[in-house]
N, C-alpha and C positions, 0 to 999 in steps of 0.2 A: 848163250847159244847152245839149244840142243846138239849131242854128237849124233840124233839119227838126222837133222837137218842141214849140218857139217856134211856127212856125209853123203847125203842124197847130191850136194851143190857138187861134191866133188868129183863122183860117177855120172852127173850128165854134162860137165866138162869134158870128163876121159871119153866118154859115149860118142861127142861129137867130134871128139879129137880137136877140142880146143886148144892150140900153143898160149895165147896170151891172156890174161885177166886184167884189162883197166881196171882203176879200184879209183874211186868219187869223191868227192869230199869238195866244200863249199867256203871259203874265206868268209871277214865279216861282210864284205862289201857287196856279196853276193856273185863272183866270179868263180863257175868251177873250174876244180883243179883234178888232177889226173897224173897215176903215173900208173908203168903197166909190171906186172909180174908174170915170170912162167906157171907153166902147170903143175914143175917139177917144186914151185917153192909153192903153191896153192894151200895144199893143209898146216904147212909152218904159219903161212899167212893169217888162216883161219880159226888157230886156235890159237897163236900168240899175238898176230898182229902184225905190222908191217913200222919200222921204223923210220923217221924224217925231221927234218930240222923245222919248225914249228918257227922260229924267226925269221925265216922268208916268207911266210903268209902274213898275209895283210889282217890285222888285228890278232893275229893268235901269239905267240910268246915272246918273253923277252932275248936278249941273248943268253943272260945268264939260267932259263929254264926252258932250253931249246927241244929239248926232245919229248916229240911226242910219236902216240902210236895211232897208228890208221888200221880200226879193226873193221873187217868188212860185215856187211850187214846180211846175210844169204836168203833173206827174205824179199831182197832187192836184184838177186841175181836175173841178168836182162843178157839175151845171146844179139849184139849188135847188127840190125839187118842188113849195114852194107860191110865190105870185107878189109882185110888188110895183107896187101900183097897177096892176094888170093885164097888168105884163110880168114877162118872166123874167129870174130874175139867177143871173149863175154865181158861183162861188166858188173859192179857190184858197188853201190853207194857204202860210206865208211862210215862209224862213230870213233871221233880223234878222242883217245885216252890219255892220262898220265901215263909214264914208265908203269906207277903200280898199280894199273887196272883201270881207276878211277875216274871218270868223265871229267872230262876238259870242257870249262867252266865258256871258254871261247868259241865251242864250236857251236856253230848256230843250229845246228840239227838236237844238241843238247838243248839250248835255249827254248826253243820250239816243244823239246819233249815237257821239259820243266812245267812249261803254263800247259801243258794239255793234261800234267798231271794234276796239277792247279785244278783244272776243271774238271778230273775223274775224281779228285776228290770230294766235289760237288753234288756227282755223278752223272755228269754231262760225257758227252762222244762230240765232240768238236766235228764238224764236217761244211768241206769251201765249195766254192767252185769258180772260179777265175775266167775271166773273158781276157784273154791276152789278143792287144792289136802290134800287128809291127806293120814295116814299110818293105817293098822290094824297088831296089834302085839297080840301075844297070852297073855300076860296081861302087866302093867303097869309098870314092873319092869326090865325088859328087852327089848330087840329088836327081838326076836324070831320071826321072818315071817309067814304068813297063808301059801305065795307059793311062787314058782318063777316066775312067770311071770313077761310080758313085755308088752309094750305099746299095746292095745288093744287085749289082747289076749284073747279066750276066754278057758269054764273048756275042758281037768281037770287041767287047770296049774291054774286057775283061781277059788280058793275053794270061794272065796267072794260075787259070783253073788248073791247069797242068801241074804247076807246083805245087797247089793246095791238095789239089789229090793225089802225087806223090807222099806229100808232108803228114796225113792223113794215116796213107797207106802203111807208111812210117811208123809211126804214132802206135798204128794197132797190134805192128809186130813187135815192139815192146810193153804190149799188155796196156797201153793206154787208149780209154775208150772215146771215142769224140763225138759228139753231138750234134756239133754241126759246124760249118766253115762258108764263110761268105764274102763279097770284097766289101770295105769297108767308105766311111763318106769321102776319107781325102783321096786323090787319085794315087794308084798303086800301093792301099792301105788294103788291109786284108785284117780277117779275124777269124781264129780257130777256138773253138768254145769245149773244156774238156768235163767229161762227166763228172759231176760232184762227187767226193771222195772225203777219206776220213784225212785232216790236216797236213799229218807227219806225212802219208806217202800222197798228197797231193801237191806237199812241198818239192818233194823228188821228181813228181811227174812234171811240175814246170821247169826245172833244171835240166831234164831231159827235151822237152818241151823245148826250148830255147835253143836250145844244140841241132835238137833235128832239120829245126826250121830253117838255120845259116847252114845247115850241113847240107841240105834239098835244094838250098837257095844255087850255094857254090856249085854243084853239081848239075846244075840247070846254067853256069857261067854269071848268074847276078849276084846282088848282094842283098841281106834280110839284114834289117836293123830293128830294134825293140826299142832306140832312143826316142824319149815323151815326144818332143819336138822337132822335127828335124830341118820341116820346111816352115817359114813364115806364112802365113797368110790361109793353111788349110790346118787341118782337125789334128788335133795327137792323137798319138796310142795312148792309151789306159789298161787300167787291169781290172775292171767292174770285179770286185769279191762279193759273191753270195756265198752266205753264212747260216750255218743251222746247228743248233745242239739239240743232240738225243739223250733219252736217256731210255737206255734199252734200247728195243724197236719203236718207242714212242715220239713221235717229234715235238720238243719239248717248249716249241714257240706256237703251237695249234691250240685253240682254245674254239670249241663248237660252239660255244656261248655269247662270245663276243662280237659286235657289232661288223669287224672287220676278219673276225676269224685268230686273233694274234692273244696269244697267252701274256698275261700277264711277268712272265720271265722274259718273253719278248720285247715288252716295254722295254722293261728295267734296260735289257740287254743292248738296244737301242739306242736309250737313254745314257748308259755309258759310251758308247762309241760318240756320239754327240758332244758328251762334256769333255772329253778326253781327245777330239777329232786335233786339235792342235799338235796338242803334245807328241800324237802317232806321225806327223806327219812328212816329219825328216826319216823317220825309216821307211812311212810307204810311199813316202816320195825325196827319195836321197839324193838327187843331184843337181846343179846350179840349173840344168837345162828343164826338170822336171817345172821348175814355176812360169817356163816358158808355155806350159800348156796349161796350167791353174790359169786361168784369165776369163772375164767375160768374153760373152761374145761367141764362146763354142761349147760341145755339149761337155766339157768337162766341169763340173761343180766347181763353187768358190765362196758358199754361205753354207749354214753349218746348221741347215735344218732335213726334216722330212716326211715324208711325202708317201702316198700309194701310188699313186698315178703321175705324178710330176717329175718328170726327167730332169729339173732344173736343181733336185734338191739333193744334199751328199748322201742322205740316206733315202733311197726307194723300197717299200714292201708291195713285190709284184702281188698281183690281187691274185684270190685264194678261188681255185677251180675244187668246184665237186666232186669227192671222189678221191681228192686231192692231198691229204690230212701233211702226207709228209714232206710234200713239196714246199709248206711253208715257210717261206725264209725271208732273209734282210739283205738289201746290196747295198755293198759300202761303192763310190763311182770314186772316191777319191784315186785311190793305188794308180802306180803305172808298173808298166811291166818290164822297166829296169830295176826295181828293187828286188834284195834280197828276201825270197818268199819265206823263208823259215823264219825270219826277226818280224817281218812284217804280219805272218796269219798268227805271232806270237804277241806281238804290242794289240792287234786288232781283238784277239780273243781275251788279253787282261783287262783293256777298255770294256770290255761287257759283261764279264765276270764282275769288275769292278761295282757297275750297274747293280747287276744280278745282290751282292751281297750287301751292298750298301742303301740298296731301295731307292735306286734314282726315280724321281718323276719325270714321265716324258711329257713333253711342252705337246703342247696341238700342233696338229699336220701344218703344212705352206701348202695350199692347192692352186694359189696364181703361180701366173713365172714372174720368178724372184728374178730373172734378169732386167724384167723392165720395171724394176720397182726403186726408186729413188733411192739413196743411203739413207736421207731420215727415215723415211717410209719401212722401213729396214730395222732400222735402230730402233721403230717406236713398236714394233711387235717381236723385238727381244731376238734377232739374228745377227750370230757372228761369223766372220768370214774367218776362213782360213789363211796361212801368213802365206805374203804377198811372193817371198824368195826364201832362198834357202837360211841366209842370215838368220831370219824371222823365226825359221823352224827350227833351227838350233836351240835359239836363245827359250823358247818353250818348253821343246823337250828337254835344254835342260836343269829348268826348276823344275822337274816334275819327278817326284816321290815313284810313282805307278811303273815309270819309264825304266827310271834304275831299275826298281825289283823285278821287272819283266827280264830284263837282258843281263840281270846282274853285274856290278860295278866295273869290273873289268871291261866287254862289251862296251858299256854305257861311255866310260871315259875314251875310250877309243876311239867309240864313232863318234862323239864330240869332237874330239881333238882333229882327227884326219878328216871331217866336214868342215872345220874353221880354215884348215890348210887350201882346201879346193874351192873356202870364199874366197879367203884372200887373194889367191891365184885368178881367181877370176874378176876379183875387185882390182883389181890392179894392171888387168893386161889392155893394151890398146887394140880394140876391134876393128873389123873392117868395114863394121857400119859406119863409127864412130872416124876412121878413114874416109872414106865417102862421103859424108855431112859438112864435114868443117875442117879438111884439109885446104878445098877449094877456096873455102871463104874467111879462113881464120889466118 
């Protein structure tokens, strides 16, 4: 950290007469954490760090290596647009350190830095861009709907506009751009689409992202949820990630040559996300409920091919406008938008790296829809599906070589261990379907 950039963070504090600093920071599991500091400890803060017990976070230390430092990042300093007790508080995402300086090997913002340094050594610029869908329900306890509506509708079936364009409005005053916002196919599903950006701070813009939305939501008296599944019978949330590596100003998956416009690193880079699509899948899709929306039948993916034009397939490459060189990119449709972003654009980007170095071949496109295509029919032109629940995705990612070195062992074991804990918990508890069905008749 520069001390002229130390500095600057600390006179536009003083400037606004800031009293509080939240300071940010992310578990493995992908829940932010937060605690706040005065103004008066602000440059202790910023040049030693801020101390905390590292064994009440979920994957981060054990008892006996409990102390860790939360050093703040000042290139993420954000002045919060709504208040506290009548003043204003800024905020400032963290990197957690050893006591002696040294990146803590757990924190997923490190994990994240790791493989993009992976791919700078390449000489790639990693850059996402995330369709985050959630739901607005009348509060937390139910599933009660704001409206009915459907894929782009607008009021009066659509009572939410109010929210989206506060959420929005939100959104810009902490420096995040939005593209566009719409309600989505299941009723009271909504989708906020944020500008593509370089990895690391488009990892922070979903964390913030996330926050604003429940925070917009409460404030309007409903409840915002990002759970995959929430209701039976209509559409989940997902997190469509669009993918691109530069190198320079160059987009490095553009080829003028090619029949489709896609460079040959594109392949490759493709090609790994494809062979590797299992193995990612418990991180970008981490919870029992996420395989409630992996299923046929809705536009969420569940075979492990790809496609230009074929919404049916996990990998889409939106078709290439003129003019266009650097819009090139790949959507992975798996993700939903309760995973932890920083492990997930981290396992997605070693998946294609992987590609990239090892010279995968990418198989031929799927142009039918693969939903109505038989399993043999399936099986006999070489498509594999994605694991059917979380079990599944476990047991994948963990034989998988890629996975360790992505999240390094620590991580790796971790989230192993605490996803076996929340099968078994859900292998094991009596539901209220499972009430319903064969109470009556058993």
């Amino acid at each position: 950290m520069s001390d002229k950039l130390k500095e600057e963070v600390i006179r536009k504090i003083k400037e606004k007469k800031i009293k509080f600093i939240h300071l940010w920071f992310t578990d493995v599991l992908g829940f932010l954490k937060s605690f706040a500091i005065t103004v008066e400890e602000l440059e202790m803060a910023m040049t030693e760090g801020m101390g905390f017990d590292g064994s009440s976070i979920q994957g981060f230390a054990r008892i006996q290596e409990s102390d860790m430092i939360a050093m703040p990042d000042p290139t993420t300093l954000q002045i919060l647009p709504w208040r506290s007790n009548g003043q204003l508080v800024a905020t400032m995402f963290c990197n957690i350190t050893n006591p002696d300086g040294s990146y803590y090997e757990c924190d997923p913002r490190y994990v994240l830095k790791k493989n993009l340094k992976r791919a700078a050594d390449m000489g790639y610029t990693f850059y996402v861009g995330p369709e985050l869908e959630y739901y607005y329900f009348k509060n937390a306890e139910n599933t009660e709907v704001l409206d009915k509506g459907t894929y782009f509708d607008m009021t009066p079936l659509d009572i939410a506009v109010d929210l989206r364009r506060d959420t929005v409005l939100t959104l810009e005053k902490f420096g995040i751009q939005v593209e566009y916002s719409h309600h989505e196919v299941g009723p009271s599903q909504h989708e906020i689409d944020l500008r593509y950006n370089e990895a690391l701070k488009m990892a922070d813009n979903v964390m913030t992202y996330r926050l604003v939305v429940k925070e917009v939501a409460q404030l309007h008296n409903v409840y915002a949820t990002f759970m995959p599944k929430p209701m039976f019978g209509e559409a989940g949330s997902g997190m469509h990630t669009h993918q691109s590596l530069f190198k320079g100003d160059k987009n490095a998956f553009f080829d003028p040559n090619d029949e489709y416009h896609l460079s040959g690193t594109a392949k490759a880079y493709i090609a790994g996300i494809l062979k590797h699509a299992k193995e990612i899948c418990a991180i970008t899709n981490q919870w029992v409920n996420s395989y409630k929306r992996l299923v046929s039948g809705f536009e969420a993916p569940v075979h492990i091919c790809w496609a230009h034009r074929n919404r049916s397939a996990l990998v889409r490459v939106p078709m290439y406008k003129p003019g266009k060189e650097k819009a090139t990119r790949i959507e992975l449709r798996s993700p939903d938008p309760a995973c932890n972003p920083y492990l997930a654009f981290a396992v997605m980007l070693a998946a294609g790296l992987e590609g990239i170095e090892k010279r995968y071949k990418l198989p031929e496109q799927v142009t039918d829809n693969i939903y109505e295509m038989s399993n043999d029919e399936r099986a006999k032109i070489g498509i594999d599906s994605l694991p059917e629940d979380l079990y599944e995705a476990i047991k994948e990612m963990e034989k998988s070589k890629l996975i360790r070195k992505a999240l390094g062992d620590q991580v790796f074991e971790w989230f192993i261990k605490n996803k076996k804990l929340e099968w078994n918990d859900h292998r094991t508890r009596v539901t209220p379907y499972e009430k319903e069905k064969y109470l009556p008749i058993l």
